[in-house]
KELUMFI-620923 format. One record per residue (C-alpha): residue in three letters; chain; y, z, x. Coordinates in Angstrom, 2 decimals, padded with zeros to 5 digits. Each point is the difference from the previous one (the first is absolute). Layout:
<rs>
ala, A, Y, Z, X
...
</rs>
This chain:
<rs>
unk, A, -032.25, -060.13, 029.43
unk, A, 000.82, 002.17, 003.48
unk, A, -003.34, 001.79, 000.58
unk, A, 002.41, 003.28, -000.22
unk, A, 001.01, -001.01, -003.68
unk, A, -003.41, -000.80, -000.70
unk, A, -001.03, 003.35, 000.77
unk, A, 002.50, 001.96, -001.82
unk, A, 000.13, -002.07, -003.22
unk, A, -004.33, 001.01, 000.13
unk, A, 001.11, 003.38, 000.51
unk, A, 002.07, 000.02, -002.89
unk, A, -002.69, -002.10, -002.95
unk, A, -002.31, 002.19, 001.99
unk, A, -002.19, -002.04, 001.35
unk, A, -002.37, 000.27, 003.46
unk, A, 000.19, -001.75, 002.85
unk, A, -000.87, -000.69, 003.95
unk, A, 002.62, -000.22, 002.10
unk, A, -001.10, -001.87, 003.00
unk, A, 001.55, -000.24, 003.75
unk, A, -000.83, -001.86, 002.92
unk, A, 000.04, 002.91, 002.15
unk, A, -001.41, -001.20, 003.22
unk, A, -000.03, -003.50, 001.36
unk, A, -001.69, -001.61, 003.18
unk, A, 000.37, -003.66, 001.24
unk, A, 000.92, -002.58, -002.83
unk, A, 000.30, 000.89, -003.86
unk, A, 001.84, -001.74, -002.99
unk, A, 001.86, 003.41, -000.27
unk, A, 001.86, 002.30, 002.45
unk, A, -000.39, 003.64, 000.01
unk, A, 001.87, 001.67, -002.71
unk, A, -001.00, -002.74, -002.73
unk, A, -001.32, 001.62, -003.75
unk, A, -000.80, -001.04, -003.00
unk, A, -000.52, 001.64, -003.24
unk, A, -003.38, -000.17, -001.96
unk, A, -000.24, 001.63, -003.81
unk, A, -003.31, -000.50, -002.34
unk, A, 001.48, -003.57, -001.26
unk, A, 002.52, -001.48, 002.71
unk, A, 000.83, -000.34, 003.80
unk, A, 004.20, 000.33, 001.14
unk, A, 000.87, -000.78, 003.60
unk, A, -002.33, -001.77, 002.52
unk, A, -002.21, 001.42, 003.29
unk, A, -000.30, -004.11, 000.90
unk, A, -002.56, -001.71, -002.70
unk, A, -002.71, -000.87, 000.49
unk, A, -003.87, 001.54, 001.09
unk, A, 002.35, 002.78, 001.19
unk, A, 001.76, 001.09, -003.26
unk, A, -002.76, -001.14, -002.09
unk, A, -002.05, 002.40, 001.69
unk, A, 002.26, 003.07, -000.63
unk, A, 000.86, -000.58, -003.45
unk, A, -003.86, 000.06, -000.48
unk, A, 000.25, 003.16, 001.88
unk, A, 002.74, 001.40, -001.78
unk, A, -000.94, -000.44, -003.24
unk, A, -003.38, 001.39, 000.42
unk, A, 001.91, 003.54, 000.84
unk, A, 001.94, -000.33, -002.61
unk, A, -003.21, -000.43, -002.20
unk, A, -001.58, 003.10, 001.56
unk, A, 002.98, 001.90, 000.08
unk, A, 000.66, 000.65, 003.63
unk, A, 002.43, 002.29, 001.13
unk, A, -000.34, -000.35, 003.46
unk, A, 001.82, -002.35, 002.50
unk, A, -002.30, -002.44, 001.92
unk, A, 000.27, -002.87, 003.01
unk, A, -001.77, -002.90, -000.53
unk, A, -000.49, -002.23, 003.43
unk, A, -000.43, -003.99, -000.08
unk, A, -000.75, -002.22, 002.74
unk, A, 001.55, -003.47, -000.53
unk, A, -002.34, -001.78, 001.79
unk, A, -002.35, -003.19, -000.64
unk, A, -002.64, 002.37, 000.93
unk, A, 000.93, 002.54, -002.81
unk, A, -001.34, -001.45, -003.54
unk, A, 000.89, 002.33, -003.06
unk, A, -000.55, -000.67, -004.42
unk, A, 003.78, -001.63, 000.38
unk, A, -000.91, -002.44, 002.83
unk, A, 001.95, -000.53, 003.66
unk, A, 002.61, 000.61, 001.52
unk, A, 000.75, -001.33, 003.63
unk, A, 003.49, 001.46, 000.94
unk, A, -002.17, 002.12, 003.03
unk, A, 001.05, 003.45, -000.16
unk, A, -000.86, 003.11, -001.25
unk, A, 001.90, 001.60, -003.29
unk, A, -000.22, 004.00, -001.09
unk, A, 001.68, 000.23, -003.30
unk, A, 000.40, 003.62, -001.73
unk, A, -000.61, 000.12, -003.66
unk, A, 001.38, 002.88, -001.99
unk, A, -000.52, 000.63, -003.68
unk, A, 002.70, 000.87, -002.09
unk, A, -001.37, 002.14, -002.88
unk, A, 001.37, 000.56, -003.54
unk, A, 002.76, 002.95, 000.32
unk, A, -001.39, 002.86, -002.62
unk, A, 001.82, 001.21, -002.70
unk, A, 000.68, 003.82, -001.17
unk, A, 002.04, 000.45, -002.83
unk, A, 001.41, 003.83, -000.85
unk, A, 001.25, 000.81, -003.15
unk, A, 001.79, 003.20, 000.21
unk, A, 001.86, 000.54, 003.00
unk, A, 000.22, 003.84, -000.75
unk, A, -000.58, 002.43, 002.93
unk, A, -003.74, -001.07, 001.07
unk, A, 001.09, -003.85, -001.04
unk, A, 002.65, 000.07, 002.68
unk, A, -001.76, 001.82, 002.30
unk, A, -002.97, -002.75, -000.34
unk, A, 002.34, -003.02, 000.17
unk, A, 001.28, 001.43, 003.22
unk, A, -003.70, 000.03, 001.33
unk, A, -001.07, -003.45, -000.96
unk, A, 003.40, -001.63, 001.04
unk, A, -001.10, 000.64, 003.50
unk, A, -002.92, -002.55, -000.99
unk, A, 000.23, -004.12, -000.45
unk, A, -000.17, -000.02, -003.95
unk, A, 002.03, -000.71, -002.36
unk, A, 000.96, 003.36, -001.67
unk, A, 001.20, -000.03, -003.56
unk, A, 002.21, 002.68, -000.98
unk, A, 000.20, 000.21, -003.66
unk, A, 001.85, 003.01, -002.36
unk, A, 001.84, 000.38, -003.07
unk, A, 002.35, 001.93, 001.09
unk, A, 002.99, -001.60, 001.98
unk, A, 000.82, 002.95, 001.93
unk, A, -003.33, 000.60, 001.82
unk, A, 000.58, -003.68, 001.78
unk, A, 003.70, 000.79, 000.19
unk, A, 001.00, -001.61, 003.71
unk, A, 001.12, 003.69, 000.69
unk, A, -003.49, 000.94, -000.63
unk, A, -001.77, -002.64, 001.23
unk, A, 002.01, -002.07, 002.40
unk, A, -000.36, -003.82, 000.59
unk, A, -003.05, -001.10, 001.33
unk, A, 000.03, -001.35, 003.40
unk, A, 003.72, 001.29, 000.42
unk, A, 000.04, 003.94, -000.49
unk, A, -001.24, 002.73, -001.59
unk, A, -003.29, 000.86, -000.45
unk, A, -001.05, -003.38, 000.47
unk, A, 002.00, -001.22, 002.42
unk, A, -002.79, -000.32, 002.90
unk, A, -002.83, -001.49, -002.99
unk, A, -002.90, -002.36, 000.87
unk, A, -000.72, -000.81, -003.22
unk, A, 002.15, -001.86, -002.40
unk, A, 001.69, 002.00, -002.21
unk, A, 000.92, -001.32, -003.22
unk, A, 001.60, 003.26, -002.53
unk, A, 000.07, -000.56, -003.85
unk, A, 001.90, 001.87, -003.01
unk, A, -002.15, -000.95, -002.71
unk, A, 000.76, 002.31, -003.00
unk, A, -003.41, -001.28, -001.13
unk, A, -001.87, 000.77, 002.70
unk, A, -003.07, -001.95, -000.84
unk, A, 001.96, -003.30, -000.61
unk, A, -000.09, -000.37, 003.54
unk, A, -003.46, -000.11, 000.58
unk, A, 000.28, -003.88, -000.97
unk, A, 002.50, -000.73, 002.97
unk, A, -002.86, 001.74, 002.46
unk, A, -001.50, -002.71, 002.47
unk, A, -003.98, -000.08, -000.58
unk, A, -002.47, 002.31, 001.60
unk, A, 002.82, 003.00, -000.39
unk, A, -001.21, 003.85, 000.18
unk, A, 001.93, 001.57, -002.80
unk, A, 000.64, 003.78, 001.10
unk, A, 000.91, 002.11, -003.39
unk, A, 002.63, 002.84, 000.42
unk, A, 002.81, -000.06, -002.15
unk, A, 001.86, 003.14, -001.50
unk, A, -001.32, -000.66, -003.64
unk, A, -003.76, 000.15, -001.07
unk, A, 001.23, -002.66, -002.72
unk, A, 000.91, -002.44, 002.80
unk, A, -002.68, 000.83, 001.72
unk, A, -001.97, -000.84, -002.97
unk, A, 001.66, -002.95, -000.61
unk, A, -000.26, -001.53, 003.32
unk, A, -004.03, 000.93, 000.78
unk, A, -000.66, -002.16, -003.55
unk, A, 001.88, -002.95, 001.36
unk, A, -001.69, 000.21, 003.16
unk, A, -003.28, -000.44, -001.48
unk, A, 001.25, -002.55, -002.49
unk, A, 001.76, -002.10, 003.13
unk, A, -002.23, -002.57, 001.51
unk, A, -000.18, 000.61, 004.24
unk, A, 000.64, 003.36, 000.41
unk, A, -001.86, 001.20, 002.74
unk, A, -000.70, 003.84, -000.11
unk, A, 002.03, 002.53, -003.15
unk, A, 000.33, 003.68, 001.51
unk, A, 001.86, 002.51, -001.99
unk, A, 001.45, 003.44, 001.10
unk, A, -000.99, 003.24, -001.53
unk, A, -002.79, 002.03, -001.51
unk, A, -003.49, 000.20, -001.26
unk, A, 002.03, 000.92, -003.37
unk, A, 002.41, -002.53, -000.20
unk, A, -002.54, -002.66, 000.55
unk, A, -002.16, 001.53, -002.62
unk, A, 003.11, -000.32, -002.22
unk, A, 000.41, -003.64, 001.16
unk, A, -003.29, -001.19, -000.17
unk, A, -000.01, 000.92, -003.79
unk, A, 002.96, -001.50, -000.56
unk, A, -000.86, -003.35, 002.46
unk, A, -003.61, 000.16, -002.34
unk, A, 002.17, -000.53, -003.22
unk, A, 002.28, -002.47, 001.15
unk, A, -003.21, -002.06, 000.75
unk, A, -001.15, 000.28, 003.49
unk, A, -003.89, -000.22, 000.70
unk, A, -001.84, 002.73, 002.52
unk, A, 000.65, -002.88, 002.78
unk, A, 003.18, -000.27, -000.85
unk, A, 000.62, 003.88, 000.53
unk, A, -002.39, -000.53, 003.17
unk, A, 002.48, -001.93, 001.83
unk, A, 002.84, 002.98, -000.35
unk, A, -000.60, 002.19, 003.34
unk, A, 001.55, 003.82, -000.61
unk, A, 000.74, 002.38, 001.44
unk, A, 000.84, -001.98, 003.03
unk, A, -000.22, 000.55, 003.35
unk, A, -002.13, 000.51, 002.82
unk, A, -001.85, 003.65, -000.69
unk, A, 000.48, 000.88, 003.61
unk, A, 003.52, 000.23, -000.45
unk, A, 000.68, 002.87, -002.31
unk, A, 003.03, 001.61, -000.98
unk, A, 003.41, -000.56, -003.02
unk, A, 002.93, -000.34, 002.50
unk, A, 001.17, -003.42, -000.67
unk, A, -000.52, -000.59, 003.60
unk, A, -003.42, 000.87, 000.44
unk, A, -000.75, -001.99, -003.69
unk, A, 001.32, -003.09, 001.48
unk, A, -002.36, -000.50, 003.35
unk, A, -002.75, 001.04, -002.23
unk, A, 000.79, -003.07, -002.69
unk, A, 001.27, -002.09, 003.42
unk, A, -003.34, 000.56, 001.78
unk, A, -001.79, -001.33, -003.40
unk, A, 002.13, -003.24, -000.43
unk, A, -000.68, -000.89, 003.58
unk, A, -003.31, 000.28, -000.21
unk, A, -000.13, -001.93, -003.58
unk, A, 001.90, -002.68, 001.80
unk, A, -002.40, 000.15, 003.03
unk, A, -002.92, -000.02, -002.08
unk, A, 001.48, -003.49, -001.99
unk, A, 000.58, -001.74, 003.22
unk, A, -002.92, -002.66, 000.07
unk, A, -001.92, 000.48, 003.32
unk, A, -002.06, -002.65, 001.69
unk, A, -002.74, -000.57, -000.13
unk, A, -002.97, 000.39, 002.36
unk, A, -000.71, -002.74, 002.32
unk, A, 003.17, -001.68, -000.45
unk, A, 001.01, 000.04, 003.61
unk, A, 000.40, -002.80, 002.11
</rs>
């Protein structure tokens, strides 16, 4: 499989990976300048030129993908006699750089309810590389006229993320289609949906963070009701509301969407593994 293919079909299941390019090359090397190769957890696509050379950056690679790097690095190998490494020698006589670059996990935000603040939000976070799950009963509020196409015009037309918009007149049906590690945002028009869809989230295996829109007295209402429907104290726990970041204060729509935004980026931030200390070269 084309390195390129490689990449997007471990986009797609999900998956992490190393992409790594011979960026700079002096004297002799098995590769030119230009050369990559793919590394994920449990496979290698493409070639940098075998041996001591590649062995020594899939090593490399795979240890940032262990310790979750985020950050871009060079890695410099002399291919000398001279130059002994864990993966042996390699004589060719020049110098290599090679870049490696992880390729993290896209997050996932799923909205259900693309009411006034829902829209307003999905506008924010499609200017972010997610993928953004717009999910409502209602046909008309994802209505192209409303909503657009995404990547082609409307309100999404200029989106970073990948949008993916869903009638579901059961809203919480499509909680099952949601890749794992999703942030479920909670904001339909109907305190029975939104019921309906914060009990499946905390029945649904992977879901990442549960916030719900609203009030100290509708989550009162809702934790009751959550309680008799069979969900423990942890259970409720895991069910952030009101959300938001406090700092941002206000009800316009508007103003209700950075405040939720500014939350879900730092939730994703704060889910990115980091690496560790002492794991540079």
């Amino acid at each position: 499989m084309d390195w390129l293919d490689a990449l997007q079909d471990l986009r797609t299941r999900r998956v992490p990976a190393v992409v790594v390019t011979m960026a700079l090359v002096r004297g002799h090397a098995p590769r030119n300048g230009g050369a990559k190769m793919v590394v994920s957890p449990d496979a290698v696509f493409g070639t940098i030129g075998g041996g001591n050379l590649e062995a020594t950056a899939i090593d490399r690679a795979r240890a940032m993908l262990a310790a979750g790097s985020g950050e871009p690095e060079l890695l410099t190998l002399t291919l000398s006699d001279k130059a002994t490494t864990e993966y042996g020698v390699q004589c060719c006589g020049g110098e290599v750089t090679m870049m490696l670059e992880p390729m993290r996990v896209v997050p996932v935000v799923a909205i259900f309810g693309v009411g006034h603040v829902g829209l307003e939000l999905a506008r924010i976070l499609s200017r972010h590389e997610i993928d953004l799950h717009l999910i409502d009963s209602r046909p008309e509020m994802l209505a192209p006229e409303r909503v657009g196409e995404p990547g082609r015009d409307g309100v999404f037309a200029d989106a970073v993320a990948r949008v993916h918009i869903t009638h579901s007149p059961v809203p919480e049906a499509a909680l099952m289609t949601l890749p794992a590690d999703a942030h479920v945002l909670v904001m339909t028009h109907d305190h029975v949906e939104d019921l309906a869809v914060v009990d499946q989230s905390l029945r649904t295996d992977g879901i990442r963070s549960i916030g719900l829109i609203g009030s100290s007295s509708k989550w009162a209402r809702f934790r009751k009701k959550l309680t008799e429907l069979g969900h423990s104290d942890a259970d409720l726990a895991r069910v952030t509301t009101p959300i938001g970041v406090p700092e941002v204060s206000g009800k316009q729509p508007a103003v209700i969407a950075v405040s939720v935004a500014a939350r879900i980026l730092q939730l994703i931030d704060e889910a990115a593994p980091v690496a560790v200390a002492g794991d540079d070269l």
